[in-house]
C-alpha positions in Angstrom: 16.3 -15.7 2.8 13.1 -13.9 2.8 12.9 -15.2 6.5 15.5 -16.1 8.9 13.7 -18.3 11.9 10.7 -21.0 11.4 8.2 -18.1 12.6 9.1 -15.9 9.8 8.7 -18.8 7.7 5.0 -19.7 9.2 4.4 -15.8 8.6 5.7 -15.5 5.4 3.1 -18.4 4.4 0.2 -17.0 6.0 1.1 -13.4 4.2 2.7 -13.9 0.6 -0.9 -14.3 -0.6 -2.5 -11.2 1.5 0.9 -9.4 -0.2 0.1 -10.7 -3.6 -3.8 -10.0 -3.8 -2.8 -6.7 -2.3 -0.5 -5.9 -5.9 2.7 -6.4 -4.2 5.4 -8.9 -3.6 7.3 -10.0 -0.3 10.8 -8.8 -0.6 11.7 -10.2 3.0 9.7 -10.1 6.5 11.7 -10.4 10.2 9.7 -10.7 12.9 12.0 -9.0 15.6 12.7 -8.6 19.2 12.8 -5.8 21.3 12.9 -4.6 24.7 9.3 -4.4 25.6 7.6 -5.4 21.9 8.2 -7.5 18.9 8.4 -6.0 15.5 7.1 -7.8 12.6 9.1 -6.1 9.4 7.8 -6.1 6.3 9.6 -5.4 3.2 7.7 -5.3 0.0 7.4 -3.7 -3.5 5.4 -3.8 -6.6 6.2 -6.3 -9.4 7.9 -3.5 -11.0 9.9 -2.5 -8.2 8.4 0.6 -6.4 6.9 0.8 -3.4 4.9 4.5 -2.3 4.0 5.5 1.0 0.3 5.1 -0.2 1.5 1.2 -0.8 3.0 0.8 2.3 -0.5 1.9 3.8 -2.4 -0.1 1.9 -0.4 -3.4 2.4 -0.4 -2.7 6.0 -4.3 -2.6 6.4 -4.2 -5.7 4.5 -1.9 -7.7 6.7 -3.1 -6.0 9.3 -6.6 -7.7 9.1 -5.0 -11.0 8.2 -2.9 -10.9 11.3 -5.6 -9.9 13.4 -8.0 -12.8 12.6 -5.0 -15.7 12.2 -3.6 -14.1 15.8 -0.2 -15.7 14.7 2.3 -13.9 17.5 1.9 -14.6 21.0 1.6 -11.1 22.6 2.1 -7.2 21.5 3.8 -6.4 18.3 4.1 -3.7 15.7 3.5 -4.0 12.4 6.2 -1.8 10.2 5.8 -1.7 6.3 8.6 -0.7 4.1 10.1 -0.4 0.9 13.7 -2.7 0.5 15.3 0.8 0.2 17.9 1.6 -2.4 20.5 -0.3 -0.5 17.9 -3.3 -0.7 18.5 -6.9 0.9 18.6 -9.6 -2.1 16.5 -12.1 -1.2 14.9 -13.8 -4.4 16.5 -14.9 -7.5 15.4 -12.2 -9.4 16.5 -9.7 -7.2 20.2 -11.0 -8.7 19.4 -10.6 -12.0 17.8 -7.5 -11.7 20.6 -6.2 -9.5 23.4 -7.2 -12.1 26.4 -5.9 -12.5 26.0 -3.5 -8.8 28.2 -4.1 -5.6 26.4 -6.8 -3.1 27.8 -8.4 0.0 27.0 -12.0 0.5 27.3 -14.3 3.7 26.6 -18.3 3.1 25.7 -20.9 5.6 28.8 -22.6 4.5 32.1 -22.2 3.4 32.6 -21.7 -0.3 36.1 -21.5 -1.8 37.2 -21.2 2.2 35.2 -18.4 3.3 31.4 -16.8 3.7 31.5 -13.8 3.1 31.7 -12.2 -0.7 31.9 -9.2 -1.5 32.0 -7.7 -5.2 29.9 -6.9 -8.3 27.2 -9.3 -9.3 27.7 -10.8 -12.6 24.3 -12.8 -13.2 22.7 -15.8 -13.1 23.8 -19.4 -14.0 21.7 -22.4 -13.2 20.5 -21.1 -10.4 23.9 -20.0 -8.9 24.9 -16.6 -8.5 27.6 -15.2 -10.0 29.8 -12.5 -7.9 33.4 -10.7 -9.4 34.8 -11.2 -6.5 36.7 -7.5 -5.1 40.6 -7.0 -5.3 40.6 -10.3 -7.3 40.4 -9.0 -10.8 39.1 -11.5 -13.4 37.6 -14.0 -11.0 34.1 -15.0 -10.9 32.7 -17.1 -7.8 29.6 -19.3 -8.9 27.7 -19.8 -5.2 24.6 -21.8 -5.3 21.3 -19.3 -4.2 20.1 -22.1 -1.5 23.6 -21.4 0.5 23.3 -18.3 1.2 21.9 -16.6 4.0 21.8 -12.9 4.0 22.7 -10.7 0.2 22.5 -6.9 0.5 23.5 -4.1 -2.1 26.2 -2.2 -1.3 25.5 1.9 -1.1 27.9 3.1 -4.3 27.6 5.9 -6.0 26.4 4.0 -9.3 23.3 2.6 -7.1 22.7 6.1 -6.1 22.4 6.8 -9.3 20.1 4.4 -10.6 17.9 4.9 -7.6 17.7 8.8 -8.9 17.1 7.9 -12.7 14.3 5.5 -11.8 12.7 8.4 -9.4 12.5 11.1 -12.4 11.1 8.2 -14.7 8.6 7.7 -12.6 7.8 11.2 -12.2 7.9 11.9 -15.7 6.0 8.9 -16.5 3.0 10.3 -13.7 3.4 13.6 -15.0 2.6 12.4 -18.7 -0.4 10.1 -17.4 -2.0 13.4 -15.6 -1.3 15.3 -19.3 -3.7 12.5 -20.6 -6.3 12.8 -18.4 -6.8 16.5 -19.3 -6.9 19.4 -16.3 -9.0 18.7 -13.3 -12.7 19.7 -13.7 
């Protein structure tokens, strides 16, 4: 899921060790069309789930010199570094886990229970199938096995909002508190 075509795929090999090395993790990367040039998309975060604009800089010099000497894309593209955003695409097992108990949309390369689409609140992890309450069908749990599906993306609540604005203020607090140690500037 963290690529859709085989070229994502080649690019996500030649990059998820510049992304690691760089302190960061490949969330997903799409290498995209467009009228006149491609866009290679790059979503990625720190292990602990933040992303800065300072990061996205720094991970873009770093693939940026990768890409440059491998020369992997016939022709002109742009290079766009991001954060997954709050409304995040869930692309790695973790990201489930992590995500639990927060509305997701799902969409499976096959039919499961007689459809493809899921939508409801993710209830974990079991054996590495994902369990989703599935909406307006109180009191049932779909198991789907991670390999089928193909695209998972939070859904914008309220309660995600929320979340999204807690971690913020932590973080602040917590940068705030590490500048208190360091004493005032001299």
């Amino acid at each position: 899921m963290r690529g859709k075509t085989s070229e994502d795929r080649h690019l996500i090999d030649l990059l998820d060790s510049v992304v690691e090395a760089a302190g960061f993790e490949l969330v997903r990367l799409r290498l995209m069309s467009g009228t006149q040039t491609r866009r290679l998309q790059i979503m990625a975060e720190r292990p602990d789930g933040t992303m800065n604009v300072e990061g996205c800089a720094t991970l873009s010099r770093a693939v940026a010199e990768v890409m440059d000497a491998a020369d992997p894309i016939t022709g002109e593209y742009l290079l766009e570094v991001s954060s997954p955003g709050i409304d995040r695409p869930l692309t790695r097992l973790k990201d489930f886990e992590t995500y639990e108990g927060f509305e997701a949309r799902l969409e499976l390369d096959r039919l499961c229970e007689g459809r493809k689409r899921f939508k409801g609140q993710l209830a974990g992890l079991e054996d590495g199938h994902i369990a989703i309450n599935l909406d307006g069908e109180p009191d049932h749990t779909t198991l789907i096995p991670f390999d089928w599906v193909i695209e998972a993306k939070l859904v914008l609540t309220d309660e995600l909002m929320k979340r999204g604005a807690e971690e913020r203020v932590a973080r602040m607090t917590d940068q705030d508190l590490s500048e208190d140690e360091e004493g005032p500037d001299q």
